[in-house]
VOGU-3710 file (C-alpha; in Angstrom, 3 decimals, decimal comma):
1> xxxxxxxxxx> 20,781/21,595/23,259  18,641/19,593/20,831  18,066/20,989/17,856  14,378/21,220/16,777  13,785/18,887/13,059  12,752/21,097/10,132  8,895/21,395/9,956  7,675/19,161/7,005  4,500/20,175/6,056  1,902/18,189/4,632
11> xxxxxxxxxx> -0,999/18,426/2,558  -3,856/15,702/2,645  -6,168/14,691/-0,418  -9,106/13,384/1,332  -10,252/13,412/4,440  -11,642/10,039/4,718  -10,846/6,906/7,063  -7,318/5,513/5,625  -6,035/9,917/6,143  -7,059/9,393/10,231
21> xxxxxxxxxx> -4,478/6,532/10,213  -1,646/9,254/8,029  -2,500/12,116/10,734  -2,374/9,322/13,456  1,662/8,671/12,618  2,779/12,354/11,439  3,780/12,849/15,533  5,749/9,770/15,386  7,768/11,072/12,384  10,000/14,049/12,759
31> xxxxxxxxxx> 9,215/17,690/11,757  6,248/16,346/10,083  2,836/17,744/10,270  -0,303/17,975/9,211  -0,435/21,767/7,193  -3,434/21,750/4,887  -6,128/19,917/3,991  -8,035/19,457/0,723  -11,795/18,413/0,484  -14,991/18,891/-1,474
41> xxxxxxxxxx> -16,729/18,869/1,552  -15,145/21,987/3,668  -17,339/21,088/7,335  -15,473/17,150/7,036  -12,111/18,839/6,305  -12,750/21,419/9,221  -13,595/18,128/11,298  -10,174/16,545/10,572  -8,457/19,121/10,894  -9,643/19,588/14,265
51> xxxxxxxxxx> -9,399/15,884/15,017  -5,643/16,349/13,890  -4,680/19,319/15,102  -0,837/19,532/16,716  1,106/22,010/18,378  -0,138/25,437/16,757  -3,258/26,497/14,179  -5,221/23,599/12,785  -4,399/22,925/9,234  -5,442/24,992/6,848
61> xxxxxxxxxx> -8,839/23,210/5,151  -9,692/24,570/1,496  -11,868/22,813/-1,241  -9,565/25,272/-4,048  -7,566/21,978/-5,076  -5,277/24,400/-7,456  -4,777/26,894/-4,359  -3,167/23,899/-1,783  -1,236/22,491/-5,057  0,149/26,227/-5,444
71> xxxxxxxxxx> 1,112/27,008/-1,649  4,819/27,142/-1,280  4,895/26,045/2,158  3,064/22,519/1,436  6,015/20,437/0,706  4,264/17,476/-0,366  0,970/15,480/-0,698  -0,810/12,457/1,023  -3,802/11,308/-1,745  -6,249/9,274/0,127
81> xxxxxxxxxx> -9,679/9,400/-1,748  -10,839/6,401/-3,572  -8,792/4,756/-6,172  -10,912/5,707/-8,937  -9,928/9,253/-8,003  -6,440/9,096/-7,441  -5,137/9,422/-11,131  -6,605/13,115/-11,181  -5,129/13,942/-8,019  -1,826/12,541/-9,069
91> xxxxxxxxxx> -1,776/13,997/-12,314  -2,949/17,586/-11,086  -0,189/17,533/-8,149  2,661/16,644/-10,513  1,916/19,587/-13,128  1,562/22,075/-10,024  5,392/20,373/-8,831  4,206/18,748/-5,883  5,451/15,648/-4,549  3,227/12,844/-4,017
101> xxxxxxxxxx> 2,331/9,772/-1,666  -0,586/8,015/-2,618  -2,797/5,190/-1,417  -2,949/2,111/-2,719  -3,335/1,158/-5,349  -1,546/3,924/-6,930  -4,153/3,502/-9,830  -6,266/1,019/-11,652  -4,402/-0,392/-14,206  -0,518/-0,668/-15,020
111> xxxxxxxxxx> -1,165/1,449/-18,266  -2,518/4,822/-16,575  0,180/3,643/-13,864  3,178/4,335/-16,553  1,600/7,119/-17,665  2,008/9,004/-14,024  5,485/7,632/-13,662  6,295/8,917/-17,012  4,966/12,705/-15,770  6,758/12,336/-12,546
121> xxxxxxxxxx> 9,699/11,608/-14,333  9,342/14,017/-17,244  8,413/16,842/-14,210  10,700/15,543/-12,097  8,792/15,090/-9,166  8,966/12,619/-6,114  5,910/9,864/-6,664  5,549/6,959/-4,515  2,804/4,285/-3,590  1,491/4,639/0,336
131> xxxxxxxxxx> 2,140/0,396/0,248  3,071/0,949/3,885  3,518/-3,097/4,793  7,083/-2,525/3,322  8,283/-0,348/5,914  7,213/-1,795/9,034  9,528/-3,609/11,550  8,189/-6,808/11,090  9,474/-7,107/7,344  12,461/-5,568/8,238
141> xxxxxxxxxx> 13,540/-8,508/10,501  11,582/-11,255/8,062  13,454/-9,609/5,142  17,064/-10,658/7,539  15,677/-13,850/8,003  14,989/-14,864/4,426  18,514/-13,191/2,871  20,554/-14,998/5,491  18,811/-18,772/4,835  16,365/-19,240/7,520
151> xxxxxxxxxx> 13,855/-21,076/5,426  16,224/-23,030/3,232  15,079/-22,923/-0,112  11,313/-21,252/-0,670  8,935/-23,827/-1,896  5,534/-21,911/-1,652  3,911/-19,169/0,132  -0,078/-18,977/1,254  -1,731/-16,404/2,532  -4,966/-14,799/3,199
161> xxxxxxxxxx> -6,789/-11,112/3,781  -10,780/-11,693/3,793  -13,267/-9,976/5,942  -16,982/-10,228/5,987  -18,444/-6,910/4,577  -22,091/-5,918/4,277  -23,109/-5,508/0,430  -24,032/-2,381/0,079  -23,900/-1,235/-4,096  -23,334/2,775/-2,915
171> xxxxxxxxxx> -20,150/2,144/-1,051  -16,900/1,882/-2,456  -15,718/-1,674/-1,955  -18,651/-2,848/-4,046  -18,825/0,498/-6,336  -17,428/-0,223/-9,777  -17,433/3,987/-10,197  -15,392/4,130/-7,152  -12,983/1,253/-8,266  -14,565/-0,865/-5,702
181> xxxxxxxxxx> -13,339/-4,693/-5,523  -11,282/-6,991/-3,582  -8,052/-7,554/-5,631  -7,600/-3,455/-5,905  -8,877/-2,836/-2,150  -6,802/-5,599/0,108  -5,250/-8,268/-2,882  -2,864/-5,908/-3,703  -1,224/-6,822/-0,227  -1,246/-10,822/-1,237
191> xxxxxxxxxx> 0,697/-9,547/-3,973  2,973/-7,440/-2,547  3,892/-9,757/0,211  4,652/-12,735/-2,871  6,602/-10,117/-4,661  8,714/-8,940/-1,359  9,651/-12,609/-0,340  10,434/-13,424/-3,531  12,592/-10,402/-3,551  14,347/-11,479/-0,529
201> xxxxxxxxxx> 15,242/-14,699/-1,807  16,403/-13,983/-5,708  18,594/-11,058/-4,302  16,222/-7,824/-5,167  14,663/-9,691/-8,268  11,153/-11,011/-8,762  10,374/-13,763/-11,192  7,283/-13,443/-13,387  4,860/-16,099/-12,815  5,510/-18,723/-15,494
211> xxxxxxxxxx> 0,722/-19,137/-15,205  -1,796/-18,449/-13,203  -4,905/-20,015/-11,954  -7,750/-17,727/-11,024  -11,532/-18,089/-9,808  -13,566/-15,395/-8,755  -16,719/-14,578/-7,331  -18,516/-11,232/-8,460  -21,350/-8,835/-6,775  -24,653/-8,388/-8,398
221> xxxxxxxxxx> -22,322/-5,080/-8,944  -19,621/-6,422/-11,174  -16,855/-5,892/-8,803  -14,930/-9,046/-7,562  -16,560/-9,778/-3,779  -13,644/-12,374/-3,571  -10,777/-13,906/-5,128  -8,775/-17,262/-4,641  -5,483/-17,055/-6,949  -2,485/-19,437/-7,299
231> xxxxxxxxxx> 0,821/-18,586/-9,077  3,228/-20,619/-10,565  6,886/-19,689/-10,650  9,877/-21,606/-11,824  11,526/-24,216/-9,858  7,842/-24,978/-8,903  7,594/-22,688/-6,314  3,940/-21,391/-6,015  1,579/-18,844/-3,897  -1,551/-19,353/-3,756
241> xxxxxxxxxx> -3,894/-16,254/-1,819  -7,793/-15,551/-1,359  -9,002/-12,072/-0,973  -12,720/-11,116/-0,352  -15,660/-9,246/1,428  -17,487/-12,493/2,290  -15,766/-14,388/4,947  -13,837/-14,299/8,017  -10,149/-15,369/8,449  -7,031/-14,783/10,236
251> xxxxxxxxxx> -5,420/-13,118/7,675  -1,434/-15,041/7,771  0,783/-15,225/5,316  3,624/-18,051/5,579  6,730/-18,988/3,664  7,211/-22,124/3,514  11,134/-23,244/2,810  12,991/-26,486/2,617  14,223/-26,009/6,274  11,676/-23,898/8,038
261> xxxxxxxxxx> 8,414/-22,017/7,233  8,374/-17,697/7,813  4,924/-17,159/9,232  2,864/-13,180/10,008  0,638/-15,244/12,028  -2,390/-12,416/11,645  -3,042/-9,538/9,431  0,098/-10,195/7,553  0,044/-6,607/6,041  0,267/-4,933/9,628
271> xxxxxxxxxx> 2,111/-7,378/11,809  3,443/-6,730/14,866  4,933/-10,202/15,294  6,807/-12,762/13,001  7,946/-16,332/13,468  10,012/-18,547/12,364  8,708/-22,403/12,413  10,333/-26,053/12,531  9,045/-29,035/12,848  10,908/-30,057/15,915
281> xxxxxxxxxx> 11,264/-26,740/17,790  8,662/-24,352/18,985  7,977/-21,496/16,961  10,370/-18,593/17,506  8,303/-15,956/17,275  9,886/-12,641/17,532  7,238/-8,905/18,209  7,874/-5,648/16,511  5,933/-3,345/17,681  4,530/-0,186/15,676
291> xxxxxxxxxx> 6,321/3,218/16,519  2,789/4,941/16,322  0,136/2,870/13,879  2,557/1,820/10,991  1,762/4,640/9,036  5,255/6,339/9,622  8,127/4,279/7,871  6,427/5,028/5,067  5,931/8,831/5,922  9,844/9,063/7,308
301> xxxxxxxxxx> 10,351/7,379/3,651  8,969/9,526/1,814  10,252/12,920/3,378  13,547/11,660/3,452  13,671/10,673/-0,407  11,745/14,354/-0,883  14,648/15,920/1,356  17,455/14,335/-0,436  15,801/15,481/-4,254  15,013/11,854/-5,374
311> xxxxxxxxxx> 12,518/11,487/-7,721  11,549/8,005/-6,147  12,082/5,658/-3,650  14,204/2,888/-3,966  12,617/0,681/-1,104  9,104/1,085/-3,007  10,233/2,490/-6,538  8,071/3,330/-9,686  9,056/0,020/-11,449  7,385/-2,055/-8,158
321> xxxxxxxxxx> 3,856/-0,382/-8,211  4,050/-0,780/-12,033  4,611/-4,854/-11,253  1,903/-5,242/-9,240  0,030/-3,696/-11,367  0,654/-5,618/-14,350  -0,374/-9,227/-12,383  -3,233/-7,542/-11,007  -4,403/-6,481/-14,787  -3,320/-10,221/-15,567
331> xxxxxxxxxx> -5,670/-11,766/-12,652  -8,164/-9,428/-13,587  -8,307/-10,303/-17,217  -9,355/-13,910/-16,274  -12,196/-13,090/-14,430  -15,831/-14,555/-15,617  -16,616/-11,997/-18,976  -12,719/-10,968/-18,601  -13,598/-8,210/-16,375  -10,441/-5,188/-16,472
341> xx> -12,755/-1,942/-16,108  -11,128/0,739/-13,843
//
């Protein structure tokens, strides 16, 4: 007889849009489900919770942050407000012992970053970025790909994740109080993606880029409404990436190498698909479907480095959300007025 998986129960930090796509996974993942909820407004946390419930009571729904931080039988934390909140969150959950996934970014900036990572440590308490593109099955086959040679040597990368948003000052992509911007909101992916490839090919290591060329276009807001970025590396190798609220695009990222060119042919940070490209052959193009919604390597991840008492994880560790951080902090720096508010 099958044995049932321990219940792993978690708490979420914010009811909002990106938490429907957590809840959406938890039944994909085993023992895990959806035990309390936290929010200032206690009708939308009743709503979710409804929206969410599984086998059993709803969640729990409480707008006491310190009383679902105390409970004994939450085992860990989801954060998914917006990033100019998630500091406070992390912070609080960390003192009360909690372990913690949160949303991306994990914060603003790389200092307040290594200030949480120092706590976590210091507390010792599981922390770990929700960058969820690292756990899907499309990387996992890309990331084969690129260790064993398929590319040849990598010569440049180019990507792209832009989407035509209304401007509205009030919501949180063009917010400045609620961290709004494109770099923080769907950049962060461009990066990740030139970080993970370069990863695959320098055997776990990432070069620092030797310079960087940046333009970018701000809202009568201040935030950045787009982005077009190129950075150098050594050996020449270069990635070049536009982000932004104000246009359309297919959204690929490709590697290109001295004997083939890696391609996520659309919405490179939740692709299904990959393919591999020559110049003589057809593309071999290989799909890898989601379990659930791609929300739940990351979930498994992070219960299973909770389970086993590690204070992070070592496919998406502390020192890789401090990285990004620091180029993000660099691109930001050489915006027009050298823009770096969180």
């Amino acid at each position: 007889m099958a044995h049932e998986p321990t219940p792993f129960n978690w708490g979420v930090i914010g009811p909002g849009g990106i938490a429907n796509r957590f809840a959406g996974a938890l039944a994909a993942v085993p023992g895990a489900r959806l035990a309390a909820v936290f929010a200032r407004d206690a009708a939308k946390g009743q709503a979710y919770a409804a929206q969410w419930q599984q086998a059993g009571a709803p969640a729990r729904v409480t707008t006491d942050l310190a009383g679902l931080l105390a409970d004994p039988s939450v085992d860990a934390v989801y954060i998914a407000t917006p990033h100019s909140n998630h500091g406070e969150y992390i912070r609080a959950a960390l003192l009360a012992g909690k372990p913690v996934l949160c949303e991306k970014p994990l914060v603003t900036t790389q200092a307040e970053a290594r200030e949480l990572v120092d706590l976590a440590r210091r507390q010792g308490v599981f922390l770990m970025e929700a960058l969820w593109t690292r756990f899907l099955p499309a990387y996992d086959l890309a990331g084969r790909w690129l260790r064993e040679g398929a590319i040849g040597e990598l010569r440049a990368m180019q990507s792209s994740f832009c989407f035509a948003s209304v401007y509205d000052p009030q919501h949180r992509q063009w917010n400045p109080a609620l961290a709004g911007g494109a770099l923080w909101d769907i950049g962060i992916y461009n990066l990740a993606v030139t970080r993970w490839v370069l990863q695959q090919m320098n055997d776990g290591t990432c070069p620092e880029p030797v310079s960087m060329d940046v333009e970018a276009k701000l809202a009568p807001t201040g935030v950045d409404a787009a982005v077009n970025v190129t950075l150098h590396f050594p050996d020449g190798v270069t990635s070049q990436f536009r982000c932004g609220f104000d246009a359309a695009s297919i959204n690929a990222f490709e590697a290109l190498g001295s004997k083939a060119g890696l391609r996520f042919v659309q919405d490179f940070w939740q692709a299904e698909s990959v393919e591999l490209v020559t110049r003589k052959s057809p593309a071999q193009r290989v799909d890898t479907p989601f379990v659930a919604n791609g929300f739940e390597g990351e979930i498994a991840e992070a219960q299973a480095c909770i389970r086993a008492g590690l204070p992070e994880s070592p496919r998406m560790p502390h020192a890789e959300t401090l990285a990004l951080l620091g180029w993000m902090d660099a691109i930001r720096a050489r915006f027009p007025g050298g823009v770096n508010k969180a």
